[in-house]
ZALO-911862 format. One line per field, with one value per residue: x, y, z of N, C-alpha, C, CB in turn; residue in three letters. Coordinates in steps of 0.1 Angstrom, whole numbers. Glycine has a CB too. Layout:
<nodes>
n_px: c(X,...)
n_py: c(Y,...)
n_pz: c(Z,...)
ca_px: c(X,...)
ca_py: c(Y,...)
ca_pz: c(Z,...)
c_px: c(X,...)
c_py: c(Y,...)
c_pz: c(Z,...)
cb_px: c(X,...)
cb_py: c(Y,...)
cb_pz: c(Z,...)
rest: c(ALA,...)
</nodes>
This chain:
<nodes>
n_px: c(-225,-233,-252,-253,-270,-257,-268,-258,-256,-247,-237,-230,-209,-191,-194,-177,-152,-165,-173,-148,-135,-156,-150,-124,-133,-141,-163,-185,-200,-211,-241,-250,-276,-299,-305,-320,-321,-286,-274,-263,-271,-255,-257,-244,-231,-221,-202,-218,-209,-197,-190,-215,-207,-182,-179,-198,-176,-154,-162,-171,-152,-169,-192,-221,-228,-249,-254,-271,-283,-297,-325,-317,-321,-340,-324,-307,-278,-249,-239,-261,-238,-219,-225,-226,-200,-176,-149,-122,-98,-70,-45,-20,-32,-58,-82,-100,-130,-128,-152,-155,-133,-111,-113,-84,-54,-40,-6,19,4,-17,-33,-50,-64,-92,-114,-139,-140,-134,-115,-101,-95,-97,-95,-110,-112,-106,-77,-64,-63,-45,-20,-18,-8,8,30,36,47,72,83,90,115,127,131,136,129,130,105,85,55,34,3,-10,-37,-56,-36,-32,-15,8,6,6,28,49,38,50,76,89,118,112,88,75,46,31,5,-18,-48,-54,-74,-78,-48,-52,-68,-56,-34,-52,-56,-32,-26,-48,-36,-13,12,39,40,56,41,34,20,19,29,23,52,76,101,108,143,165,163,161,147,140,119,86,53,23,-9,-25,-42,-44,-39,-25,-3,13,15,34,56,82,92,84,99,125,127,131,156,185,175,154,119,89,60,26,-9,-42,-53,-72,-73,-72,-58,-36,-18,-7,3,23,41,51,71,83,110,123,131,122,83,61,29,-1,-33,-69,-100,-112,-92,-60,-21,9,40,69,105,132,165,193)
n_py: c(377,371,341,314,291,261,232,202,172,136,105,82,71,92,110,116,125,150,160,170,191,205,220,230,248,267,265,273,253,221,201,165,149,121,107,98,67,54,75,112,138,172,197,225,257,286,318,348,360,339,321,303,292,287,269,245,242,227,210,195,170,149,122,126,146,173,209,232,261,267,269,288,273,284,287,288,279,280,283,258,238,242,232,206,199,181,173,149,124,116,96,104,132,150,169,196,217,251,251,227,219,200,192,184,169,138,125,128,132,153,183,198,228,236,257,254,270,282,276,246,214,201,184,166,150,122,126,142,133,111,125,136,111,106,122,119,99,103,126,109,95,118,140,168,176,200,218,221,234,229,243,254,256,256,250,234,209,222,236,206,197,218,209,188,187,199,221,242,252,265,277,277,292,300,315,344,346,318,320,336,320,303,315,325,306,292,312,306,280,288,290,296,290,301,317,323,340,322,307,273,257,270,291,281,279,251,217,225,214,190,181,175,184,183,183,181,186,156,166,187,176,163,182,195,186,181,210,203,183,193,210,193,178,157,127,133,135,131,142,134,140,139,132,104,66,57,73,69,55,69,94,82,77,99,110,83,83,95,86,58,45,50,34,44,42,52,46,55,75,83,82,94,84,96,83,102,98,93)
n_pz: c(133,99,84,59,45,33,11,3,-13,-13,-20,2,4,-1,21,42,30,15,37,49,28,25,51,49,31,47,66,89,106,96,92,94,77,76,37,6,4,3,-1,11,34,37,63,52,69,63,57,46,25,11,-20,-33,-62,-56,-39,-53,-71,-55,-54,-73,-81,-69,-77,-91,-75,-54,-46,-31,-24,8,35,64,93,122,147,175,162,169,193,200,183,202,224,216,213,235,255,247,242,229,222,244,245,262,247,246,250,263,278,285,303,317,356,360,353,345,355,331,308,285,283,257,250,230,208,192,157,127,113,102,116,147,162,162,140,118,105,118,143,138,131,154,173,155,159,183,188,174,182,211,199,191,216,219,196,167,151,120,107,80,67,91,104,130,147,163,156,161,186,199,193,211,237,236,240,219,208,192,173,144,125,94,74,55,50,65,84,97,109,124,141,151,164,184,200,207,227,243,252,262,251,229,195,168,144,112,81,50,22,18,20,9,5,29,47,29,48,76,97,118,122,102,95,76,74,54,20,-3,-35,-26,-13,-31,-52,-36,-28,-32,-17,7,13,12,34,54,81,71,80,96,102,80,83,72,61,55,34,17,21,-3,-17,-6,-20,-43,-31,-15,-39,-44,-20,-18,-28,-13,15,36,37,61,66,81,95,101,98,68,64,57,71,62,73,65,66,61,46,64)
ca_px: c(-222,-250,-248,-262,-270,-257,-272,-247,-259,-237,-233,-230,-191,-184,-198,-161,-149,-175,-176,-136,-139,-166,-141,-113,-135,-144,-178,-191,-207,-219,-251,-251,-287,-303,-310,-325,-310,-271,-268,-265,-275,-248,-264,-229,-229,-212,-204,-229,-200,-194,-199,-219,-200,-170,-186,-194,-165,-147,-172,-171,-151,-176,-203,-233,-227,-259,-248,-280,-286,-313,-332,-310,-330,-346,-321,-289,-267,-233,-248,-264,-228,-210,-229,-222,-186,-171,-138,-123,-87,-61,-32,-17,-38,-67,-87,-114,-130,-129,-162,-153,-116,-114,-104,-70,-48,-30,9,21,-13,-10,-41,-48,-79,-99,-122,-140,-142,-135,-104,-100,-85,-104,-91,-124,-115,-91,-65,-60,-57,-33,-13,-9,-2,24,39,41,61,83,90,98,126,136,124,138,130,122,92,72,36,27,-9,-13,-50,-59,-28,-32,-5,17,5,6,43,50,38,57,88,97,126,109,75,70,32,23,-9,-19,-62,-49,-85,-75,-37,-56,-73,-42,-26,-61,-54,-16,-24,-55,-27,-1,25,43,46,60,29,35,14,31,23,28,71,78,106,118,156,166,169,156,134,137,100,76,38,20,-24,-36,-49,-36,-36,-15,5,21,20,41,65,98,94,81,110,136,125,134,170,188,173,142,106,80,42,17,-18,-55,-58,-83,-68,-75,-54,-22,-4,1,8,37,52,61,79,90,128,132,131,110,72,53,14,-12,-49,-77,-112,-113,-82,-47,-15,22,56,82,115,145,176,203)
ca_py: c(373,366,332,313,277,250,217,193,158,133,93,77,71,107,120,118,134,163,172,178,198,220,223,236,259,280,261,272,239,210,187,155,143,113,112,93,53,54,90,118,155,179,209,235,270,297,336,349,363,324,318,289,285,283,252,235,237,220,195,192,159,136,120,127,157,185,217,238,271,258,283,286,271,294,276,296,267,281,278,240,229,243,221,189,194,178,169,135,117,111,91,112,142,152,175,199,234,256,250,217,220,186,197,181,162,130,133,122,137,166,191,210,234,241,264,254,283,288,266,230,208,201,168,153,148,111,130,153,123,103,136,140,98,101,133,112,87,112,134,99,95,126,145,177,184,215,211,230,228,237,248,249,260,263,258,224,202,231,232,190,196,225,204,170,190,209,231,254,249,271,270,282,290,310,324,350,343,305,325,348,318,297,322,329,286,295,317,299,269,296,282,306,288,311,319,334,334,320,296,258,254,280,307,279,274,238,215,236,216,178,173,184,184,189,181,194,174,148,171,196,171,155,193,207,174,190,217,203,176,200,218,183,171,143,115,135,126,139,138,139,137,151,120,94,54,52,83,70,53,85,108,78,76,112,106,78,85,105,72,46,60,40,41,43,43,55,44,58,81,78,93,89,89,99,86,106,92,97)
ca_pz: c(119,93,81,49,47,19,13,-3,-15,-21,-17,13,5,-4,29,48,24,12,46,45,17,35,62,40,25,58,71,102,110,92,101,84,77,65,27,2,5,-2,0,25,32,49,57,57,70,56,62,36,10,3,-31,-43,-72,-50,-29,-61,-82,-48,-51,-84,-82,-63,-89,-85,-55,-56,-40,-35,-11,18,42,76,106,129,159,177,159,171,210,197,180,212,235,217,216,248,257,240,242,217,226,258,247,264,238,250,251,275,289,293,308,332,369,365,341,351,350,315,300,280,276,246,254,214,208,175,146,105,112,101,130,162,170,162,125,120,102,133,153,132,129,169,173,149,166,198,187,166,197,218,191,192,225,217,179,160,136,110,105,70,67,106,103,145,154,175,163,168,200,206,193,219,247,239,244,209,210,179,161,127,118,84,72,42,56,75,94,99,115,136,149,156,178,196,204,211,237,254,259,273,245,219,182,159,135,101,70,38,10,19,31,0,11,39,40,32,61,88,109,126,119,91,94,68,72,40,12,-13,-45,-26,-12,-41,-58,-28,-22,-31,-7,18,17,10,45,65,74,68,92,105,95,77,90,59,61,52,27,20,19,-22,-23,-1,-34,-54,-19,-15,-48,-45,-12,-17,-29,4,23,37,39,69,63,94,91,110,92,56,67,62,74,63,78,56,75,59,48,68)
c_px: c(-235,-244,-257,-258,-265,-264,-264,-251,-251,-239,-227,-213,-184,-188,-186,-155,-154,-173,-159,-133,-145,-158,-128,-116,-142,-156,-178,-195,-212,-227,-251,-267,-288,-307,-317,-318,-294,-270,-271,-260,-263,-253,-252,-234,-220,-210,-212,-221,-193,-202,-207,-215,-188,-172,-188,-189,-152,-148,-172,-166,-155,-187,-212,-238,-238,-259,-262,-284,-300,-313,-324,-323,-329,-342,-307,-283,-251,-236,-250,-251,-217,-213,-227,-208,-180,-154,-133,-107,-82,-47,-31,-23,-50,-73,-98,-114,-132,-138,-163,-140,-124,-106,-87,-65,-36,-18,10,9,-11,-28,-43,-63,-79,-111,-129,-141,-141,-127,-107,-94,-86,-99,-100,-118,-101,-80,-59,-53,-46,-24,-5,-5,13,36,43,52,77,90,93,113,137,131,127,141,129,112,85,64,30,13,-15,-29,-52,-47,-27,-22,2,18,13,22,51,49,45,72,98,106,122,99,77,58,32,13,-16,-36,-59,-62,-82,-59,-44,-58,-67,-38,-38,-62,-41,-22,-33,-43,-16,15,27,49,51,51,32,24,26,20,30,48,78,88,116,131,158,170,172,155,140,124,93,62,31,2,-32,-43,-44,-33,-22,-2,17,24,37,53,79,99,92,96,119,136,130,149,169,182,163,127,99,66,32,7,-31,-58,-63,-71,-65,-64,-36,-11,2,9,26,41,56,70,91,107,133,138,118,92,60,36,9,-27,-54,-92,-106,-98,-69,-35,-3,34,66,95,126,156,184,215)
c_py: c(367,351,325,296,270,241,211,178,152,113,94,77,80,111,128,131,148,169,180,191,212,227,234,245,274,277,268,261,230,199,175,148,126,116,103,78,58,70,98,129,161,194,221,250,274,314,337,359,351,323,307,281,276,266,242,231,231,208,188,173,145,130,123,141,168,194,226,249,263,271,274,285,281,288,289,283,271,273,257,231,228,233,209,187,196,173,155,134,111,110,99,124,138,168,181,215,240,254,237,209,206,196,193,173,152,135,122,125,155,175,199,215,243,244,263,269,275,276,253,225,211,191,158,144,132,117,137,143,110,113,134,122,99,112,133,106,93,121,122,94,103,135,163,187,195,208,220,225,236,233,243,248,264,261,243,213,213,227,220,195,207,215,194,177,200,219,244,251,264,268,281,281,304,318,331,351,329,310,329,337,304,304,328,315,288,299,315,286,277,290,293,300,303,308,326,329,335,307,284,263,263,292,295,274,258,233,224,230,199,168,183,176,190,179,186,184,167,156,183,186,163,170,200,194,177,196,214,192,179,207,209,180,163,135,120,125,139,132,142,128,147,142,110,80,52,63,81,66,64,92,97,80,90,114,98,75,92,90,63,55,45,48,35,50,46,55,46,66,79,89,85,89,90,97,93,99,100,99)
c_pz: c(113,83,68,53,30,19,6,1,-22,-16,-7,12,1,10,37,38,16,24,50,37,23,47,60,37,37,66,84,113,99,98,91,87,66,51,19,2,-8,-5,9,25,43,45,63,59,68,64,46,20,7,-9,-34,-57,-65,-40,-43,-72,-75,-44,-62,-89,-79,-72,-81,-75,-62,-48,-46,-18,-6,28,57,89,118,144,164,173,163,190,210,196,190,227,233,213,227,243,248,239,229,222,246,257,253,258,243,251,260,286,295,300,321,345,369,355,347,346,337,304,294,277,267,247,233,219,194,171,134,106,111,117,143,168,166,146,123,115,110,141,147,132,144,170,167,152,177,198,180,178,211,211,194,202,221,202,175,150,132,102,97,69,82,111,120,152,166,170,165,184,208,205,207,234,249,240,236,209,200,171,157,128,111,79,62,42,67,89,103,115,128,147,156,170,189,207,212,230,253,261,266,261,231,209,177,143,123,93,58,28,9,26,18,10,24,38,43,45,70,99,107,117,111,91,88,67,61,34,2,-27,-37,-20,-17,-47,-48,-19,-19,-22,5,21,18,27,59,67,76,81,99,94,91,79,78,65,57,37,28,17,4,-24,-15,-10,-36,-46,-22,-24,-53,-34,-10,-17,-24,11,27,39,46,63,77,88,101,105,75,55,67,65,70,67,66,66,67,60,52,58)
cb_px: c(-210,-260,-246,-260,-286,-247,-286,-231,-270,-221,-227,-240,-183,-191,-208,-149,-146,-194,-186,-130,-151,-181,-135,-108,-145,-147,-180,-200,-218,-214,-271,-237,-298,-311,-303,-327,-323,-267,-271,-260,-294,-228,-283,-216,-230,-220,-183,-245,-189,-197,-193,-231,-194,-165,-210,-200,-160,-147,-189,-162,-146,-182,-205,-234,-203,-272,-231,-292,-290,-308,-357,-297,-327,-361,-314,-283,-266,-225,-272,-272,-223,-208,-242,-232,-178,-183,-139,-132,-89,-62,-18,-1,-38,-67,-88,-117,-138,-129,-174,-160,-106,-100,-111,-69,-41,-30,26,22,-31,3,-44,-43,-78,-102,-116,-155,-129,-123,-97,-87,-73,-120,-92,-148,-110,-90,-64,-74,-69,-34,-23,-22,-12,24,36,33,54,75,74,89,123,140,130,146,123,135,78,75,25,33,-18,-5,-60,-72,-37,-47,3,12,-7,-3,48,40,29,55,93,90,140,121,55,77,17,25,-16,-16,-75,-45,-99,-69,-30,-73,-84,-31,-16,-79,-51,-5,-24,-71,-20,0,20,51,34,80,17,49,-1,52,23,27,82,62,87,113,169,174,178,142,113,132,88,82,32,32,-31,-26,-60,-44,-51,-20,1,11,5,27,65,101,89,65,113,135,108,127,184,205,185,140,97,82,35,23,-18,-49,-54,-100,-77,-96,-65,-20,-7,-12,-4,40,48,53,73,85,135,116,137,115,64,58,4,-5,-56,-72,-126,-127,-83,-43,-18,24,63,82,119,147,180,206)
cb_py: c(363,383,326,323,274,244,213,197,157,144,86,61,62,120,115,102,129,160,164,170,190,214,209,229,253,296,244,278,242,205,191,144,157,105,118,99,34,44,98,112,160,177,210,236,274,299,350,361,376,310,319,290,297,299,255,232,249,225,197,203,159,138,105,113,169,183,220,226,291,237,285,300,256,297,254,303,264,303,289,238,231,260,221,179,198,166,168,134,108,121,100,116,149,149,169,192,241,265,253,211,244,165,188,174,175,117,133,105,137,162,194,204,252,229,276,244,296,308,267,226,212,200,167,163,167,96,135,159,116,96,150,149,87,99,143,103,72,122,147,88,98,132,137,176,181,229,199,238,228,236,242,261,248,256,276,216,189,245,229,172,201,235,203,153,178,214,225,256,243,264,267,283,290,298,317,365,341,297,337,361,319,301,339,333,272,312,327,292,259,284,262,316,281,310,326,337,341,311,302,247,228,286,323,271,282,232,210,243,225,184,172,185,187,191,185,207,177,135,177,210,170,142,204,219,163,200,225,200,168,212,222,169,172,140,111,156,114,143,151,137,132,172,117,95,44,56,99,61,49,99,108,67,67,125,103,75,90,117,74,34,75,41,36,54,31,67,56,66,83,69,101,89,77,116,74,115,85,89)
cb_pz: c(118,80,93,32,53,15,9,2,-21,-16,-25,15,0,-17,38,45,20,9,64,38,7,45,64,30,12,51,74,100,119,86,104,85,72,69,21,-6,-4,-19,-9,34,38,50,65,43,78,39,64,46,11,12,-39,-46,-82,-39,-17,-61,-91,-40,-48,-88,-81,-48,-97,-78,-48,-56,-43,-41,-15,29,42,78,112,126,152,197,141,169,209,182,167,215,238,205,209,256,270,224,251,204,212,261,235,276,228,265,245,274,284,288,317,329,385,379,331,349,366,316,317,263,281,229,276,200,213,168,145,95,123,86,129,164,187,158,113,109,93,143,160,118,126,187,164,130,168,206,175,154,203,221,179,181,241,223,170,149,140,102,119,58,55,115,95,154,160,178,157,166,201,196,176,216,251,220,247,204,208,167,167,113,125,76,90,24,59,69,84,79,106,134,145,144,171,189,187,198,233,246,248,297,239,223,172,158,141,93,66,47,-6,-4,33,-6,21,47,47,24,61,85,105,143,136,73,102,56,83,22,6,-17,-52,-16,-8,-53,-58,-14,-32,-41,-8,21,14,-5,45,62,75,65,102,107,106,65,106,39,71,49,24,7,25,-31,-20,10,-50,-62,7,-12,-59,-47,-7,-19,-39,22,36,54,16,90,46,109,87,117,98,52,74,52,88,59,90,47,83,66,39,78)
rest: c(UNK,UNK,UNK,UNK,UNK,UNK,UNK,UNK,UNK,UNK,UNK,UNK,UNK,UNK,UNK,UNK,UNK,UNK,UNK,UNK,UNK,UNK,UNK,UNK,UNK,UNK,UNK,UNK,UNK,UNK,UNK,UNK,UNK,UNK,UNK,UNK,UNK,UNK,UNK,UNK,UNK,UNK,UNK,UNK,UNK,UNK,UNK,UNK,UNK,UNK,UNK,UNK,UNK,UNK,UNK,UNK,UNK,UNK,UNK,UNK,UNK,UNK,UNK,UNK,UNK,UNK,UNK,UNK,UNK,UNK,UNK,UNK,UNK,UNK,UNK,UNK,UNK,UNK,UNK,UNK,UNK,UNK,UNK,UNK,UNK,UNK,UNK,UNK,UNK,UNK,UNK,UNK,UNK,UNK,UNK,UNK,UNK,UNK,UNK,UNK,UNK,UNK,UNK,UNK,UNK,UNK,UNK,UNK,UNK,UNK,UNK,UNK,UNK,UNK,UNK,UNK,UNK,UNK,UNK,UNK,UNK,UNK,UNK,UNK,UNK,UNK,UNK,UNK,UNK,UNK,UNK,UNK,UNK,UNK,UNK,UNK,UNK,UNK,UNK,UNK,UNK,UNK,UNK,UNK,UNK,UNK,UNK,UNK,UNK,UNK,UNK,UNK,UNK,UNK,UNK,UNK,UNK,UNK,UNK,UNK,UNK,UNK,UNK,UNK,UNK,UNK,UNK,UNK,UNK,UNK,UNK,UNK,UNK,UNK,UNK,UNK,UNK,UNK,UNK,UNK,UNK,UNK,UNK,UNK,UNK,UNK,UNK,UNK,UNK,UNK,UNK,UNK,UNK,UNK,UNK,UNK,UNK,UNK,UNK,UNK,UNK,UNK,UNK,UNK,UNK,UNK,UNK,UNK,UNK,UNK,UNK,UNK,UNK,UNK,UNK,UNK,UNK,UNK,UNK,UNK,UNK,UNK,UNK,UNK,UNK,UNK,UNK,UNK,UNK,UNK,UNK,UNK,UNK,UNK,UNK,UNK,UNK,UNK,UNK,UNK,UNK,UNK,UNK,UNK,UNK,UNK,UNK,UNK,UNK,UNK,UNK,UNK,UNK,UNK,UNK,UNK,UNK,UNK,UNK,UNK,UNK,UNK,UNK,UNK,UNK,UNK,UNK,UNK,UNK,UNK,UNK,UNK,UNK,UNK,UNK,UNK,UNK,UNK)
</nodes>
């Protein structure tokens, strides 16, 4: 694959979130460099039919942000970014790629073997890992839920939900590239979600599903509230995240007249429980 480079300059307190953004839009990799005081260089790879418009009319909302093609370093970077991702723990998960599978897995430990790609959601990112935390404690509630995971992207909480005991994960996921590389994740874990593509919880019949997971981003999450709460029943929960702290008000006060809506943090990161009234 032939690859083109971005540069994206932005303030020191956009960087979390720029490099989201880049994530969402299909990156290959991002490096984050130092930049001039209070700001800071991510240098994003692309497939080389990424537009540059399309990068910065995604960017568009950060002040100040400078989205400019840069010459791709004369490095194997897929080789480089596969060597500095190792293994790393979240809750009872142990998170790691193949090349660095541990010999063994205490009992109560759950492995999930990732393979980075295109796909958002490695584990590394806080909203990943506020995602699986709050799918632990949701599957000790209810040990035997069903749950669907709108915009599943690789396919790992599916997964996490699969292994904590799930009687039925659903993942939807609307880049049929993002799908493919879901079910290439499915089948390195040995675990059969049921993968479709679709647009957000759209088409699902009401009260379906126990548990709803939904990691996208705060604009779609207030847009796609209805549906996605219409998709839960009475007395399950809903898992929302892929939003910054400044952005948890608004996400709640479209939740909120489901039922109570716990907030959890993880740096700049937040994630919400929606519990369902019974």
């Amino acid at each position: 694959m032939t690859v083109q480079a971005i540069l994206v300059t932005v303030a020191d307190a956009d960087e979390e979130t720029a490099s989201t953004v880049l994530w969402e839009l299909g990156t290959l990799g991002v490096e984050v460099q130092a930049g001039l005081p209070g700001h800071s260089r991510l240098l994003a790879y692309f497939p080389t039919d990424t537009e540059l418009a399309t990068v910065r009319a995604a960017l568009a909302t950060l002040p100040g942000a400078v989205i400019e093609p840069a010459a791709v370093p004369d490095v194997d970077w897929v080789a480089r970014f596969r060597e500095n991702f190792r293994g790393f723990d979240v809750g009872s998960f142990r998170i790691a790629p193949p090349w660095d599978r541990p010999a063994s897995v205490a009992a109560g430990e759950h492995l999930i073997l990732m393979d980075p790609g295109r796909a958002f959601g490695t584990g590394t990112h806080e909203t990943t890992r506020l995602c699986l935390r709050a799918l632990e404690e949701a599957f000790v509630a209810r040990p035997r839920a069903s749950l669907l995971d709108v915009g599943t992207g690789t396919g790992i909480l599916a997964i996490a939900a699969l292994q904590l005991g799930a009687s039925r994960v659903v993942g939807i996921e609307n880049d049929p590239e993002a799908l493919e590389n879901a079910r290439e994740h499915a089948a390195l874990n040995g675990v059969t979600p049921e993968l479709v593509r679709g647009d957000g919880a759209r088409g699902v019949p009401a009260g379906s599903y126990d548990l709803v997971v939904a990691n996208i981003t705060a604009p779609l999450l207030r847009e796609r509230a209805r549906e996605i709460l219409a998709a839960v029943k009475l007395g399950g929960r809903v898992i929302l995240s892929g939003l910054l702290v400044d952005e948890a008000e608004a996400v709640t006060a479209a939740y909120s007249h489901a039922g109570p809506v716990e907030r959890r943090l993880d740096g700049e990161w937040a994630c919400l429980v929606v519990r369902m009234r019974a």
